[in-house]
C-alpha positions in Angstrom: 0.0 0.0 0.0 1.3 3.4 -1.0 1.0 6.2 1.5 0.8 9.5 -0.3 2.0 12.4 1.6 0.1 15.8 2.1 1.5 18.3 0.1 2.8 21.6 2.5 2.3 25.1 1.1 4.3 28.0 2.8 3.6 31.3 2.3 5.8 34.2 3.8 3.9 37.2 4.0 5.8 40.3 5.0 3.8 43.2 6.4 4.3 46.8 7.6 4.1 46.8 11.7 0.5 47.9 12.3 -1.4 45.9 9.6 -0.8 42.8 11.3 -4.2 42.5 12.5 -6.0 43.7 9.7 -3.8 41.0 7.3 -4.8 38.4 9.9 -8.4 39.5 9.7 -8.5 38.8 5.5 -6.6 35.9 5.7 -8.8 34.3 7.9 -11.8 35.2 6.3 -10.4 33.9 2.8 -9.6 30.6 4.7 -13.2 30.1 5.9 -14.8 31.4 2.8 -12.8 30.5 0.1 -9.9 27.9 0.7 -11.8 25.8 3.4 -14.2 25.2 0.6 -11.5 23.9 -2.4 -10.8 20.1 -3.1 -8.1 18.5 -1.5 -7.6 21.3 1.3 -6.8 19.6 4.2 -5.6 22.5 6.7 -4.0 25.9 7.7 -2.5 27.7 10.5 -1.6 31.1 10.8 1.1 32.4 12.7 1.9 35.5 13.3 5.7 36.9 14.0 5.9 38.5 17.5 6.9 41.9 15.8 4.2 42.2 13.6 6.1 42.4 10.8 5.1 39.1 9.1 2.7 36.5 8.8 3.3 32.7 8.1 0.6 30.5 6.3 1.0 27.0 7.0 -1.4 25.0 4.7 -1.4 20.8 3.6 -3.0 19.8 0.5 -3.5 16.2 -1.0 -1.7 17.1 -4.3 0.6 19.4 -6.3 -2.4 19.6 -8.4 -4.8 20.6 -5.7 -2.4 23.7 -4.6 -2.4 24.8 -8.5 -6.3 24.6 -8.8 -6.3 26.9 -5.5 -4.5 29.5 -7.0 -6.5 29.7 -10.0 -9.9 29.8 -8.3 -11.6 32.8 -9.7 -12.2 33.8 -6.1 -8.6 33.3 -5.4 -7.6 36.0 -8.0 -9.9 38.3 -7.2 -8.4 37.7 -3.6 -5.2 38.6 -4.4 -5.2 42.4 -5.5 -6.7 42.8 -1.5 -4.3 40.5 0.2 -1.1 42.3 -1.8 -2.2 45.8 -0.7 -1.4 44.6 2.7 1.7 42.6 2.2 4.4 41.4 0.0 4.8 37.1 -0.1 7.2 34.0 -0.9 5.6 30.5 -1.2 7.1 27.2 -0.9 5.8 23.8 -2.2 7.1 21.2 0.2 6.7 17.8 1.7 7.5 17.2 5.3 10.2 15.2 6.0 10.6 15.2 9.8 7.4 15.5 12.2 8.2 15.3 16.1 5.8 15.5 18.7 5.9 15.1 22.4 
């Protein structure tokens, strides 16, 4: 039996001290409305850098091919223009490779 492992999407998002809140604020909303709702979503967290200078996005996905249909949802693109006024971003595609828990 083959396991397939989830697919993790990092996203970086870089924003100017102040605006933390109000990034957190459309990020979360986009999660419940929009990326809760897209096939093979499986979870996010946000965390949010003690200094208010960035934001992390921690998602898993099922496939490569999931994370690509999410970023060409109509809604995601018309999500974007709002979520770049706030902040800059880097994403990485990635696979875990170590997971320890106590």
């Amino acid at each position: 039996m083959t396991t397939i492992k989830p697919v993790i999407l990092i996203n970086l998002l870089k924003v100017e001290p102040g605006r933390q809140a109000a990034l957190i604020a459309l990020l979360q909303r986009n999660i419940e409305a929009v990326v809760s709702t897209l096939g093979g979503w499986k979870t996010s967290r946000l965390i949010a850098a003690k200094d208010g200078a960035s934001v992390v996005i921690c998602s898993e996905w099922e496939t490569p091919a999931a994370v690509e249909a999410m970023r060409n949802d109509p809604r995601m693109k018309a999500y974007f223009p709002q979520l770049l006024e706030l902040a800059t971003f880097d994403s990485i595609l990635g696979e875990a490779v170590l997971s320890n828990n106590r």
